[in-house]
C-alpha positions as CSV (number, residue, x, y, z in Angstrom):
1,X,111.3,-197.7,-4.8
2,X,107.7,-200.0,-5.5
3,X,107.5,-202.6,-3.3
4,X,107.6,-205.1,-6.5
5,X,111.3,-204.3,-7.5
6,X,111.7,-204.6,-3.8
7,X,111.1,-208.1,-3.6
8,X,112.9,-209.1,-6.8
9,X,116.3,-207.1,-5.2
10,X,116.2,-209.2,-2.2
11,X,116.4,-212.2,-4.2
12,X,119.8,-211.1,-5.5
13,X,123.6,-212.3,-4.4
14,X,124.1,-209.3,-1.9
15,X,127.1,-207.8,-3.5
16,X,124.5,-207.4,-6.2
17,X,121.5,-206.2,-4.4
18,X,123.7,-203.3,-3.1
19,X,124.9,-202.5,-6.6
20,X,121.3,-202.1,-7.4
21,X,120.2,-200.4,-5.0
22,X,123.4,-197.9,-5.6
23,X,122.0,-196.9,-8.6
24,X,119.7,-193.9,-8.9
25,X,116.3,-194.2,-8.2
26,X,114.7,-192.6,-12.0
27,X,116.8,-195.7,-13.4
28,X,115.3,-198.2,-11.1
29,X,112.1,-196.9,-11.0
30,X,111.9,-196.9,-15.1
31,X,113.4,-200.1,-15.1
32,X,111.6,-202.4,-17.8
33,X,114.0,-206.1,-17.7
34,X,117.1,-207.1,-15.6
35,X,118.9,-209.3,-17.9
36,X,121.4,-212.1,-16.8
37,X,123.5,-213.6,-18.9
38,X,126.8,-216.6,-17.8
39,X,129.5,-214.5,-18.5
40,X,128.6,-211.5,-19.3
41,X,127.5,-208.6,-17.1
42,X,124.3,-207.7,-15.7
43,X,121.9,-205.6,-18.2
44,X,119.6,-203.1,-17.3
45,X,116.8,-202.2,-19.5
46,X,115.2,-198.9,-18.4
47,X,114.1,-195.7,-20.5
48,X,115.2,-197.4,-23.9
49,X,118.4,-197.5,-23.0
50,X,120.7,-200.4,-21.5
51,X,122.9,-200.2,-18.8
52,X,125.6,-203.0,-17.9
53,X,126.8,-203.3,-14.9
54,X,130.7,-204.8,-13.6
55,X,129.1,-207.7,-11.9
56,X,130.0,-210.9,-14.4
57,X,127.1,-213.7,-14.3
58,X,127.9,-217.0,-13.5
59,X,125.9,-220.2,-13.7
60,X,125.9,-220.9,-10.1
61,X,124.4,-217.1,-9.7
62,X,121.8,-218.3,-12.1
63,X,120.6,-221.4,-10.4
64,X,120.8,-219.6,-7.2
65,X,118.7,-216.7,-8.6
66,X,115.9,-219.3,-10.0
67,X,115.8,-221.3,-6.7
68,X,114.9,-218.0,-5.2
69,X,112.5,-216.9,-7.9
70,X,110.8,-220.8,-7.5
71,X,110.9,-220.6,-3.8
72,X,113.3,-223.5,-3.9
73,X,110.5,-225.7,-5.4
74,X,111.2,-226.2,-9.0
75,X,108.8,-228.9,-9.5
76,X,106.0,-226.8,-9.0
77,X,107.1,-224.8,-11.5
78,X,108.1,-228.0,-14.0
79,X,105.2,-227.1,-16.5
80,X,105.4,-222.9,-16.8
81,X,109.7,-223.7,-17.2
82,X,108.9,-226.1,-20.2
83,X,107.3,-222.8,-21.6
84,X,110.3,-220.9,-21.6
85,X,109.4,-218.7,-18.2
86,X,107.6,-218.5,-15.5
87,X,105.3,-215.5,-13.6
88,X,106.8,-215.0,-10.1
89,X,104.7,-212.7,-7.4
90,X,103.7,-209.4,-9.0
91,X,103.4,-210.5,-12.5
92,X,106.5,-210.1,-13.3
93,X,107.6,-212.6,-16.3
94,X,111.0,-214.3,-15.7
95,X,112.0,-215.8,-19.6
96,X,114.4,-219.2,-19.1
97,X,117.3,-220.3,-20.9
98,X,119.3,-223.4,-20.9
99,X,119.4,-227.0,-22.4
100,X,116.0,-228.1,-23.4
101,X,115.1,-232.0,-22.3
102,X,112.3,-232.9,-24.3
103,X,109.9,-235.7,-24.4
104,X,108.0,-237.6,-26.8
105,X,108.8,-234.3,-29.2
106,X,108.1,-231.5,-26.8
107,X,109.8,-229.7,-24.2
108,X,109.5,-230.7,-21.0
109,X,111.9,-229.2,-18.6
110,X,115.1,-226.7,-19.1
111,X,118.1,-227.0,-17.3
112,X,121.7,-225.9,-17.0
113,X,120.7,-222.4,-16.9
114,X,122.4,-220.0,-19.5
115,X,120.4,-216.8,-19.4
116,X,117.3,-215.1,-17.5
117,X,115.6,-212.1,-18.1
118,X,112.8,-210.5,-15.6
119,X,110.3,-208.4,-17.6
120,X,108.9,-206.0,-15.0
121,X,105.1,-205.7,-14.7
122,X,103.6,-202.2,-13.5
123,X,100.5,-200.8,-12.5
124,X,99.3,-197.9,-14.0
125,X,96.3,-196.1,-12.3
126,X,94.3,-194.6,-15.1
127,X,96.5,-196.0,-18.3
128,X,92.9,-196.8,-19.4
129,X,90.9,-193.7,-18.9
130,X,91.2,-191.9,-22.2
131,X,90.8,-195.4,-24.1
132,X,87.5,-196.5,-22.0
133,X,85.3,-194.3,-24.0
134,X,86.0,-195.6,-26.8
135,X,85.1,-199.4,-26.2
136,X,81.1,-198.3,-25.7
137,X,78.6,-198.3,-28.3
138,X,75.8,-195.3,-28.9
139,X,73.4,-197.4,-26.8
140,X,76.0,-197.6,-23.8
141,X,76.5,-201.7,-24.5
142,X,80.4,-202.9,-24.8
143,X,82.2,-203.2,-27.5
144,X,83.9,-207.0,-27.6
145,X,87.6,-206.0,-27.5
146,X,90.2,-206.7,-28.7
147,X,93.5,-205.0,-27.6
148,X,96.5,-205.2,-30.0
149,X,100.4,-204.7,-30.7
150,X,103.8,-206.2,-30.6
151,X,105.7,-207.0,-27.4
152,X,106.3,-204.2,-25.2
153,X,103.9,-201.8,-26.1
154,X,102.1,-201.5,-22.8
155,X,98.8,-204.1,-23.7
156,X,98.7,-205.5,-20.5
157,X,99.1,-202.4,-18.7
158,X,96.2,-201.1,-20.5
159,X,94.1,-204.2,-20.0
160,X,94.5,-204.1,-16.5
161,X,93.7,-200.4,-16.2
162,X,90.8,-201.4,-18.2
163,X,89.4,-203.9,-15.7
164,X,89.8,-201.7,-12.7
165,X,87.5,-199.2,-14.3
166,X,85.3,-201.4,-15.2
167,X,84.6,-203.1,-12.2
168,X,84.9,-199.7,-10.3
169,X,81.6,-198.6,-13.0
170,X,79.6,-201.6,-11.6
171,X,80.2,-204.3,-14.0
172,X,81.2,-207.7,-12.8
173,X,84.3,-208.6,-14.4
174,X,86.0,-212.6,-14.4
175,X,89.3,-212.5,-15.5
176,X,91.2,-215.6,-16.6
177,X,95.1,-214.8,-15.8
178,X,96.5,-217.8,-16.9
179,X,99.8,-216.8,-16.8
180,X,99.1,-214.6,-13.5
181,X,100.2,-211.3,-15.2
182,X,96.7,-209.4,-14.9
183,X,96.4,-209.3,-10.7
184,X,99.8,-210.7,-9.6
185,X,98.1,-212.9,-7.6
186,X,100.0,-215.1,-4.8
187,X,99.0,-217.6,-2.6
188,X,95.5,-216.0,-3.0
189,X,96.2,-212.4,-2.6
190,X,96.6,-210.0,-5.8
191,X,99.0,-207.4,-5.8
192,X,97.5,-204.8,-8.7
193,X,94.3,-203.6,-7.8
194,X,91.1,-205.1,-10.4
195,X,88.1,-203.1,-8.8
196,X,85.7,-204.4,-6.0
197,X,83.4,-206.6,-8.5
198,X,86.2,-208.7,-10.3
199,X,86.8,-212.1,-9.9
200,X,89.9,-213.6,-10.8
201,X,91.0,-217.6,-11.8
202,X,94.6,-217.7,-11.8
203,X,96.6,-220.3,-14.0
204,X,94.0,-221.2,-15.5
205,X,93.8,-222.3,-19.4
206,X,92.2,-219.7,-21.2
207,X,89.8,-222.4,-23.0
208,X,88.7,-224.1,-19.7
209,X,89.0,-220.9,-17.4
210,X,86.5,-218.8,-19.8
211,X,83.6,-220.7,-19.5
212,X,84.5,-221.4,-16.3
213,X,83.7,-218.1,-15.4
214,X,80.8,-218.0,-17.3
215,X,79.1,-220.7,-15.5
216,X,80.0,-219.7,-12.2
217,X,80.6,-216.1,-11.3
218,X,78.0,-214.9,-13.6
219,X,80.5,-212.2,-15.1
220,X,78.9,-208.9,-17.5
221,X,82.7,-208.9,-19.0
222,X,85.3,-211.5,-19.4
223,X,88.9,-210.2,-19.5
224,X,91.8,-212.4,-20.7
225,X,95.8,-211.8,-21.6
226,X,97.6,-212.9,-24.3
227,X,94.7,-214.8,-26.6
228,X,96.0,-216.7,-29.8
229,X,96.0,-220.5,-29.4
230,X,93.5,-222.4,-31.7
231,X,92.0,-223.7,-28.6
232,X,90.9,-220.5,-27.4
233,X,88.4,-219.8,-30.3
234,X,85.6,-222.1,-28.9
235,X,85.8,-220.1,-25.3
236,X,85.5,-217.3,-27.5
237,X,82.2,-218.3,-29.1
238,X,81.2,-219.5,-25.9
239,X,81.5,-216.7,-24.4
240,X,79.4,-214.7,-27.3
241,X,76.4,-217.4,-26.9
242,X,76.2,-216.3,-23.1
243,X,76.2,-212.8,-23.8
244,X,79.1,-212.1,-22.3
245,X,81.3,-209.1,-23.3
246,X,85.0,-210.0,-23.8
247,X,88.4,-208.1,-23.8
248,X,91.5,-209.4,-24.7
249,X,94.7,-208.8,-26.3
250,X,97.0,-210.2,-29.0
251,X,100.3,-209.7,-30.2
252,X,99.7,-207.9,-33.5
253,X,100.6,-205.0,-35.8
254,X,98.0,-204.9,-38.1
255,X,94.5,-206.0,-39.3
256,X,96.1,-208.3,-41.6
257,X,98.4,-209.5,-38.9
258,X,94.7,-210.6,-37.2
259,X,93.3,-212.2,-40.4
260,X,97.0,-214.1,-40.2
261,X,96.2,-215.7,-36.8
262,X,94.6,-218.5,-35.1
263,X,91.5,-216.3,-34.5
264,X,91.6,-215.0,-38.0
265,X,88.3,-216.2,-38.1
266,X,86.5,-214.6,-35.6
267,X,88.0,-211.5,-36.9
268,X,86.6,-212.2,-40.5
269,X,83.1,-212.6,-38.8
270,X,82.9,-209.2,-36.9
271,X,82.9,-211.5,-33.6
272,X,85.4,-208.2,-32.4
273,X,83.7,-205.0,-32.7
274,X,86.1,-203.0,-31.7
275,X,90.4,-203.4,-32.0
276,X,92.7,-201.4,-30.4
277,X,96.2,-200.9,-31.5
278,X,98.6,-199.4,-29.4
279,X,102.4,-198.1,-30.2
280,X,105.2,-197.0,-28.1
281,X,105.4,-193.7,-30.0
282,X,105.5,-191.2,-28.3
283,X,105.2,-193.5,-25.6
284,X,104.7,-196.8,-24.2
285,X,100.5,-197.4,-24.3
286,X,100.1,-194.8,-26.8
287,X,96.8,-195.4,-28.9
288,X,97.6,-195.6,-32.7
289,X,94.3,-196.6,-33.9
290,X,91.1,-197.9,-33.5
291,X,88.8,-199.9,-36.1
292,X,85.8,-200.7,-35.1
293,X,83.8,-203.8,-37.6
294,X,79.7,-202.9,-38.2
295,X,77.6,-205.5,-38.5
296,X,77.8,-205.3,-42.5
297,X,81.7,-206.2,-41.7
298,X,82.3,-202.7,-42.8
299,X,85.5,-201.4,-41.0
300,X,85.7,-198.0,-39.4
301,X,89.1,-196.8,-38.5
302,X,89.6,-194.0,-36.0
303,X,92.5,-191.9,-35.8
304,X,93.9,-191.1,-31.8
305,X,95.6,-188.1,-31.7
């Protein structure tokens, strides 16, 4: 058992934990999301299939579970909960639900806990090594990525992967984890390994952290999770003006879905060279496709088999 589902069993009721850790080891270990729900049982997600188990939720469970989870301090955590989750140590994501308070039209907090659902984060050593070929030009210069798929189809895996071997090739990598998902960093340690030359601003806005970066960690590659807001499309272009390579992902299923977005512009203007869709056929990570945009804004699409 990793050391990551570990920590999140000790944070259970201990009639619970020992459930858990009853259960066979090729379930835990492909475990993908513990779901809690008042009143219903426990859910485990693992291999595609879900499991329930005879413990019944309760509300008081819940709020114990996310003190634990918040390391009893849920004001620190007050602007990730208005978001729907939070990231605890290791990257995993922890999605929050409950009665929304808002204020002056937005969300601000979310209590009287309902439902939560941990979404396990993994590290795969060498998820990226058949797709890091790919993401070079003839002249050896990288491609500005751009890595993309629905939910659950391993993008973050991949990126990671991605980073590791970078930085382990000699490039100097900054990576803006602003919802601390990439290194899994606590308290100033990371838990996934990023190579020996990356550099890593956690929490961090994507459109403040970028350029960040750039200005003072002097960074060959700039590595981000999850890109999308309108905001984000002037780190973007700063990032190009500096000559800085960039990889990223997006949640996607097709060029068109790309035009569709807040960085549909970019897109339109070749800004990324070089997109990466992944599928979970035959299995979670799996290349589908690649398309790569010329300078004419002539698209190549390659075929991964």
């Amino acid at each position: 058992m990793d050391k990551n589902l570990q920590s999140i069993l000790t944070k259970l009721p201990k009639e619970l934990e020992e459930a858990m850790r009853a259960l066979p080891d090729s379930l835990l270990n492909q475990a993908e999301e513990f779901r809690f729900k008042s009143g219903q049982p426990v859910s485990i997600l693992s291999n595609d299939q879900e499991y329930a188990l005879s413990y019944i939720v309760n509300q008081d469970m819940l709020t114990s579970l996310l003190n634990r989870i918040l390391h009893y301090s849920f004001y620190a955590y007050e602007t990730e909960l208005a978001n729907g989750y939070i990231t605890m140590e290791g990257g995993h994501r922890v999605g929050v639900c409950g009665r929304t308070v808002l204020e002056k039209g937005a969300v601000r907090l979310i209590k009287d806990i309902s439902s939560l659902n941990i979404r396990f984060s993994r590290e795969v050593i060498g998820a990226s090594d058949a797709c890091l070929p790919h993401l070079f030009r003839e002249d050896g210069s990288l491609h500005n990525t751009l890595i993309v798929s629905p939910p659950k189809c391993g993008k973050t895996t991949l990126l990671r992967d991605l980073i590791r071997n970078l930085s382990t090739r000699g490039y100097r990598v900054g990576v803006c984890d602003e919802r601390s998902e990439l290194a899994g960093s606590y308290k100033g340690n990371t838990y996934y390994d990023l190579g020996p030359r990356t550099d890593i601003l956690d929490g961090c806005p994507k459109e403040q952290g970028i350029i960040m970066l750039i200005r003072s960690m002097s960074p060959h590659v700039i590595a981000t999770d999850e890109i999308g807001k309108s905001a984000d499309v002037y780190a973007v272009e700063a990032a190009m003006c500096a000559g800085v390579s960039l990889i990223t992902t997006i949640h996607g299923n097709s060029y068109e879905d790309l035009l569709n977005s807040a960085i549909g512009g970019l897109v339109q203007k070749g800004i990324f060279s070089c997109m990466v869709f992944l599928s979970n056929q035959p299995k979670t990570g799996s290349i589908r496709e690649i398309i790569y945009a010329r300078e004419n804004q002539e698209l190549y699409h390659k075929k991964i088999t």
